[in-house]
C-alpha positions in Angstrom: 0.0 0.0 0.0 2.7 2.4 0.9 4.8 1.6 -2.3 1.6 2.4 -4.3 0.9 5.7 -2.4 4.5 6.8 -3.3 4.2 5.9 -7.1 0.7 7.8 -7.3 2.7 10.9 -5.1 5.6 10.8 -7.7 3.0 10.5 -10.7 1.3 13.8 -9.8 4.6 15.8 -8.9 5.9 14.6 -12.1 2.4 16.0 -14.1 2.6 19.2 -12.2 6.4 19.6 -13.2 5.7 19.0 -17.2 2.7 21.3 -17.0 4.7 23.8 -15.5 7.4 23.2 -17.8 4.7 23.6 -20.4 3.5 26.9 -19.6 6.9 28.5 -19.0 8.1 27.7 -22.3 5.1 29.0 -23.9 5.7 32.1 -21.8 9.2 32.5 -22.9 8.9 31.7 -26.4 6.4 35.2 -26.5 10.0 37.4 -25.0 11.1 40.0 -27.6 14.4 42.1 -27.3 12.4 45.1 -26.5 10.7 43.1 -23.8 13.7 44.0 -21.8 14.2 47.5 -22.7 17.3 49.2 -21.6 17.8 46.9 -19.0 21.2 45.8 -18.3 23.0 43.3 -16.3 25.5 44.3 -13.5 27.7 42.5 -11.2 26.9 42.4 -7.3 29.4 39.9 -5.9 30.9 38.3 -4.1 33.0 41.5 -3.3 36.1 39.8 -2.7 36.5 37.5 -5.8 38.5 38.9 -8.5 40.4 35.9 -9.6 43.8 35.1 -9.9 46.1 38.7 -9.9 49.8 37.8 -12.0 51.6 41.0 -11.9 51.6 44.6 -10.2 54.0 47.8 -11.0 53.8 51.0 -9.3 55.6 54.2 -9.9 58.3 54.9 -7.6 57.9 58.5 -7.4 54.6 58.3 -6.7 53.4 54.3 -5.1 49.1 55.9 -5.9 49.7 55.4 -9.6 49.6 51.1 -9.7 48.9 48.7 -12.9 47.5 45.6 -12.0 47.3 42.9 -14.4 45.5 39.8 -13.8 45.1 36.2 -15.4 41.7 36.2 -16.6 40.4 40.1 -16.2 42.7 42.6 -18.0 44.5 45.4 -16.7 43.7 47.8 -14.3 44.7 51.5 -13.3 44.5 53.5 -9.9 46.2 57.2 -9.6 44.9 56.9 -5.7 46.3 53.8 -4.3 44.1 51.6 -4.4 41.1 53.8 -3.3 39.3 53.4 -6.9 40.5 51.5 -10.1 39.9 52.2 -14.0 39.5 49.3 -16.3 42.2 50.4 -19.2 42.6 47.4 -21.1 39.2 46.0 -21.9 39.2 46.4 -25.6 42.7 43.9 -25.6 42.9 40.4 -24.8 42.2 39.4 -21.0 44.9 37.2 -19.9 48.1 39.3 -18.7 51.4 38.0 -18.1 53.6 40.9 -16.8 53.0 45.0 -16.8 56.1 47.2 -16.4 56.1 51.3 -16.5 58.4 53.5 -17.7 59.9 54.6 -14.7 61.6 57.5 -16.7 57.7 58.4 -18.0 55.1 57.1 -16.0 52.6 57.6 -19.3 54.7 55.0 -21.1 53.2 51.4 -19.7 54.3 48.2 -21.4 51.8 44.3 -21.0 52.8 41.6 -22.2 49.9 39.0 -22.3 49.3 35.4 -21.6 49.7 34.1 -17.7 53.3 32.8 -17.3 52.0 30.1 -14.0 51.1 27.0 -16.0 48.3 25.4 -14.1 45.2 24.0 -16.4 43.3 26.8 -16.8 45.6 28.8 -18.5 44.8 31.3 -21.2 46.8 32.3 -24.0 47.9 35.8 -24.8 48.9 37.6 -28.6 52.1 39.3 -27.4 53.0 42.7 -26.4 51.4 46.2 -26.1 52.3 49.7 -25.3 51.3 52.7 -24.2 52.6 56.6 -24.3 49.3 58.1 -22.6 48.6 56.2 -19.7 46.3 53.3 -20.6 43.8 55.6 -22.7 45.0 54.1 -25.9 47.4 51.0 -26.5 49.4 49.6 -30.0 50.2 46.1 -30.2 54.0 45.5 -30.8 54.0 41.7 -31.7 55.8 38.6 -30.6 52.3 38.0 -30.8 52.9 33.7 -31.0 54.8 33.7 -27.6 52.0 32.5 -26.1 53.0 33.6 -22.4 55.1 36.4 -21.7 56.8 36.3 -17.8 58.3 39.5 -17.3 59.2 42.5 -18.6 62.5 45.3 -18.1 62.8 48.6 -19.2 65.9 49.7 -19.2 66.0 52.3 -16.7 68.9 54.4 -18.7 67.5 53.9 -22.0 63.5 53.8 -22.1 63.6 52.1 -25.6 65.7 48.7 -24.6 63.1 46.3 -23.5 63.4 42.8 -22.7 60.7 40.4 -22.5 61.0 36.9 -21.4 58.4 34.3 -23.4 57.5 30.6 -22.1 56.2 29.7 -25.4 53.5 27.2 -25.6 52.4 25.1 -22.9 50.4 22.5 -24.5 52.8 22.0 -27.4 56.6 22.9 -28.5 57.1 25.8 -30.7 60.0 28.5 -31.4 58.8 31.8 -30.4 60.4 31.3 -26.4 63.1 32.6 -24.7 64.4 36.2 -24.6 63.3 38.7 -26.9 65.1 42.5 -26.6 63.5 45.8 -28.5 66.3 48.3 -28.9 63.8 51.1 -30.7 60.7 51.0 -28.8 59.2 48.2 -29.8 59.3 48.7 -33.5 61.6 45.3 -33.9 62.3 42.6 -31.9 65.5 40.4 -31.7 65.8 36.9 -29.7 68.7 37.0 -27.8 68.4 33.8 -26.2 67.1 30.8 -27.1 67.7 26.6 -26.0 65.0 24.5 -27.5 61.4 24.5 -29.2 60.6 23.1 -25.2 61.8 25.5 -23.0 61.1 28.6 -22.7 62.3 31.7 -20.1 60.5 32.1 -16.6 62.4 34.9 -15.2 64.9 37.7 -16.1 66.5 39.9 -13.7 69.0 43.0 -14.4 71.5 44.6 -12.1 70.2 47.2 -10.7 73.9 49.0 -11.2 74.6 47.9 -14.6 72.1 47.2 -17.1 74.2 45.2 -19.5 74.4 42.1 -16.8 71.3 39.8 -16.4 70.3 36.9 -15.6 67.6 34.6 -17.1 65.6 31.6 -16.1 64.9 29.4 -18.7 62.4 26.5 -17.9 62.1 23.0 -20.1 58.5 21.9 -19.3 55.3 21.1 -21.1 51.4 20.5 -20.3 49.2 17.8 -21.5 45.5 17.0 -20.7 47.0 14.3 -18.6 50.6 15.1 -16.9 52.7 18.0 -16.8 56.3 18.2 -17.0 58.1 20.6 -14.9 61.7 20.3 -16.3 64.5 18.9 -18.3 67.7 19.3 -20.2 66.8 22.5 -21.5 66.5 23.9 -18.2 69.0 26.4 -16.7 70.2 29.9 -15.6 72.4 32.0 -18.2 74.0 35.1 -17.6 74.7 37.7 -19.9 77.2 41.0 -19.1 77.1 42.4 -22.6 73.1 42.8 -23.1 72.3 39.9 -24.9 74.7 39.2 -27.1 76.4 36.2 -25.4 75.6 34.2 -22.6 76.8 31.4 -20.2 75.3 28.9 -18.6 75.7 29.1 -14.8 76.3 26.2 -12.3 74.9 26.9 -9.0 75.4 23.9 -7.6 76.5 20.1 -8.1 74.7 17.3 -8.1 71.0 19.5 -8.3 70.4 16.7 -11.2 67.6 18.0 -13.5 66.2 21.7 -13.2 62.5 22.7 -13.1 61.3 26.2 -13.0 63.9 28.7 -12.1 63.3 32.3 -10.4 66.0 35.2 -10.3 66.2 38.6 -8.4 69.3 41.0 -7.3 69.3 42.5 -3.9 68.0 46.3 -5.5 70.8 48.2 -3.0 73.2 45.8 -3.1 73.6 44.2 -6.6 76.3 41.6 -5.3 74.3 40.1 -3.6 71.4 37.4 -6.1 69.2 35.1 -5.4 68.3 31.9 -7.3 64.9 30.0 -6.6 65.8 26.9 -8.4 63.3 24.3 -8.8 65.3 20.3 -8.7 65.2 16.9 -7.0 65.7 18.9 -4.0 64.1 22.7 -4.6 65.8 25.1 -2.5 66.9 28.9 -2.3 70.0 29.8 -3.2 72.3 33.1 -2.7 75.6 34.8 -4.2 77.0 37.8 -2.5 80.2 38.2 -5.0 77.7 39.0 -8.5 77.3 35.3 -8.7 80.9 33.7 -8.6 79.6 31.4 -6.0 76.8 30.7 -4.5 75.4 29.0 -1.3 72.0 27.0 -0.3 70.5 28.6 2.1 67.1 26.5 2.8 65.3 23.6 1.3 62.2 24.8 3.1 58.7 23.6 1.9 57.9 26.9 2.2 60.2 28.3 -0.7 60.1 24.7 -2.1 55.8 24.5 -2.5 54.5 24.1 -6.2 57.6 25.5 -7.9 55.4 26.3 -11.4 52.8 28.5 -9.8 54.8 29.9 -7.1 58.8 30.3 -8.2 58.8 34.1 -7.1 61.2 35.6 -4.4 61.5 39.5 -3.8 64.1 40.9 -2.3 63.6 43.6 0.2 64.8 47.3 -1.9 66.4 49.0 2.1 67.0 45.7 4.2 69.6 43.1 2.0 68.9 40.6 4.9 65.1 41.2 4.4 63.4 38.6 1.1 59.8 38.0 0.7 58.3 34.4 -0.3 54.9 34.9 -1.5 53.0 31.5 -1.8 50.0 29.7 -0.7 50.5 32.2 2.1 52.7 34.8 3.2 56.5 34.1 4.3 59.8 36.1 5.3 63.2 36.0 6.1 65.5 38.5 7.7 68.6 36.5 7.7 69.3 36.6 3.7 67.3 33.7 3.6 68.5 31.1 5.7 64.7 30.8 7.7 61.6 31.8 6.7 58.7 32.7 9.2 55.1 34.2 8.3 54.1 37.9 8.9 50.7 37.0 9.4 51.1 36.5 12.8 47.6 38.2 14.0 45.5 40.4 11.1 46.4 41.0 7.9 44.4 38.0 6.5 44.4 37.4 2.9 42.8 35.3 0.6 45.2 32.5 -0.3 47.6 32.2 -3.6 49.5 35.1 -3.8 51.7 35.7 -6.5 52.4 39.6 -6.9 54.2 41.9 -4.2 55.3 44.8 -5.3 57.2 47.1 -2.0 57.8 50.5 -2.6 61.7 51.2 -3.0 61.5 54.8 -1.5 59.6 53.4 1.7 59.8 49.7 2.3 57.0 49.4 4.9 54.5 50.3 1.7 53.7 47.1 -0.3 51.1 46.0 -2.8 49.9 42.3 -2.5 48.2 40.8 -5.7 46.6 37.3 -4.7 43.8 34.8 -6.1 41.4 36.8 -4.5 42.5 40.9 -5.1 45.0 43.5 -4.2 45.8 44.2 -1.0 47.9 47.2 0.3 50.2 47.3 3.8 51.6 50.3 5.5 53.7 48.2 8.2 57.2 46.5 7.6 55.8 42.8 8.8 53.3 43.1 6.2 51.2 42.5 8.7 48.8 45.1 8.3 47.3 44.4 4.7 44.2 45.7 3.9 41.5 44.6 0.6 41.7 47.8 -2.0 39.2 47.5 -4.3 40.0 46.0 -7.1 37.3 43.7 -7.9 
């Protein structure tokens, strides 16, 4: 009896739910363009989700003007830091790799698009992009089959040598990777360094005294629907002290067997002094203070070790040389040139987890801008303790 009751109930719910059915689609099918008007949609939240933020640059003169640039949502532009933000790059494609301005001519902004941290979901950019008034118009410069671009330098003595660093295609092998240098604006491009059709170039740092010496981090890796491959013989750091036009290949260490993803940075008041994030059977920080003669491991950390292709990123403090900044799933320091690591966020300063942009402010190094999976945040304190959401959103 109770088994019939239940296949009687379900009958009738089922009737109810095609007639209703029914009469919806008949209601729908009589909707016209104009039976919406001028109506338009608009977002209202979640307030905090922005997705994933890849690169931040502020003007060191003045830390209110910032370019964000973000993985899946353009580029963005405050002149009040952080208060309120301008779209300025809707018209472009969305996916952004790495924003640099001209710190000579803060109207003169470079983006190179296409995410350089080679999870699944990444997009592909079409190359690079300039402007000369601030965001309100941009021209597309080429490399536009890199795929990815990394990073971006300016030089700061001559505003029309550029370097951008390209990891080519994820999915698939191809030649336009490696270093590419602009020595007239952007008019023409020249690859300076190139290994194979697999590996392409994660970082690029130049000395902050002497713009003719960098040092690049190129990364042999590919993607497939089913695996990814984070390294190989391709993989390596090269140094060049003539601007590109020869390099070396520089050993680090012994026995690191084969290299993954590789990040770079010089100490910004004390160029002696680099530091090498290299990603190998045993990922660990390492450090030169005689420009990169020799150098020394100073941790092995899973904090600096954690998911080396989505987090290879180390910033070196611009006043304190002791001082470097691990952004990753959260938050870490040191302030013994990197031979411990401890988090800032202590108490407060919450913020949404991934982080992979910090920018600090070189005039005032308690000032720092956070880019993370979920915004931008802003500190005024030197333990970064004290970040607060801005609203980019």
């Amino acid at each position: 009896m109770v088994n019939k009751m239940k296949t009687l109930f379900n009958a009738v719910v089922f009737a109810l739910l095609f007639l209703a059915l029914q009469s919806l689609e008949a209601q729908t099918s009589k909707l016209t363009p104009s039976f919406f008007g001028s109506m338009e949609a608009r977002e209202i939240g979640p307030a905090v989700m922005s997705g994933r933020i890849t690169t931040i640059d502020a003007f060191n003169e003045d830390s209110r003007l910032v370019y964000v640039g973000a993985a899946s949502g353009g580029v963005w532009k405050s002149t009040n830091g952080g208060t309120t933000f301008k779209e300025v790059f809707k018209d472009h494609v969305q996916t952004i790799g790495a924003v640099a301005i001209d710190q000579k001519n803060k109207e003169n902004v470079w983006v190179g698009t296409g995410e350089s941290r080679t999870r699944n979901s990444i997009s592909v950019g079409n190359g690079v992009y300039k402007t000369t008034n601030g965001g309100e118009k941009w021209e597309h410069l080429g490399l536009e089959k890199t795929d990815h671009i990394s990073k971006i330098i300016i030089n700061p003595e001559n505003s029309d040598e550029v370097y951008v660093t390209a990891l080519g295609g994820v999915w698939t092998p191809n030649e336009e990777r490696g270093v590419f240098k602009t020595t007239d604006g952007g008019k023409t491009w020249t690859k300076i360094l190139f290994v194979n059709e697999g590996t392409g170039c994660a970082d690029l740092a130049m000395d902050p005294s002497n713009p003719n010496i960098l040092y690049a981090g190129m990364w042999d890796f590919q993607r497939k629907a089913y695996t990814f491959r984070s390294g190989g013989s391709g993989s390596g750091l090269y140094r060049t002290s003539d601007a590109g036009k020869d390099w070396e290949k520089v050993d680090v260490a012994s026995d690191m067997g084969e290299l993954g993803r590789i990040a770079v940075a010089f100490s910004p008041i004390s160029p002696n002094i680099i530091y090498a994030l290299i990603e190998s059977k045993k990922t660990g920080l390492y450090r030169s203070t005689d420009s990169g003669k020799t150098w020394e491991l100073k941790t092995t950390a899973t904090v600096v070790a954690d998911r080396p292709f989505y987090f290879s990123y180390i910033v070196p403090d611009p006043v304190d040389t002791n001082r470097i900044y691990k952004p990753g799933f959260y938050m870490v320091m040191s302030v013994d040139g990197g031979f411990s690591f401890t988090s800032p966020f202590i108490e407060g300063g919450n913020v949404h987890g991934d982080l992979h942009a910090l920018w600090i402010n070189p005039k005032n190094n308690s000032r720092m801008y956070l880019g993370t999976d979920g915004g931008l945040y802003m500190s005024y304190d030197k333990e970064a303790l004290g970040f607060t959401l801005r609203n980019y959103q």
